[in-house]
Phi, psi and omega in degrees: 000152185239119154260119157299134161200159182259139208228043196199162179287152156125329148134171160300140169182138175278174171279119175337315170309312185261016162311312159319310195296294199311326196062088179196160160242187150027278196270031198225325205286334170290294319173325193300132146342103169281010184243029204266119186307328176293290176317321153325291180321284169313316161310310152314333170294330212219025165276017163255008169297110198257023186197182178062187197280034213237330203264043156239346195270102178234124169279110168276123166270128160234169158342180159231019168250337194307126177263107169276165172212149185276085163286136170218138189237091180055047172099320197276142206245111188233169161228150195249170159284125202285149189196151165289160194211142207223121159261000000 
């Protein structure tokens, strides 16, 4: 499975320019599926961009059984394996 993450401080967000593609708007762009094939598709398309707002966006291949969760620390993203946790 291909998960989207954002790989820099300041958070996720799509670029404005792929709200079309992606199909989403404004209030959507926050919000979008990372594992949404269109948006996969478009990141991937534009991973030889080495600068603008694309070169934070990176696509993880995990397992496609892995129950995930999206972690972040002040924007910046990583992804774990969901496991119990007990207090």
């Amino acid at each position: 499975m291909k998960v989207v993450i954002y790989t820099n401080y300041g958070g996720f967000c799509v670029p404005e320019e792929l709200w079309e593609e992606v199909g989403c708007d404004k209030h959507q762009a926050w919000t979008i599926d990372r594992t949404d094939k269109r948006l996969i598709k478009a990141i991937e398309a534009r991973a030889c961009d080495n600068c603008g707002e694309y070169k934070n966006l990176t696509v993880v291949t995990i397992p496609d059984d892995v129950e995930y969760t999206i972690k972040e620390y002040d924007g910046m993203e990583h992804i774990a394996e969901v496991h119990r946790t007990w207090r």
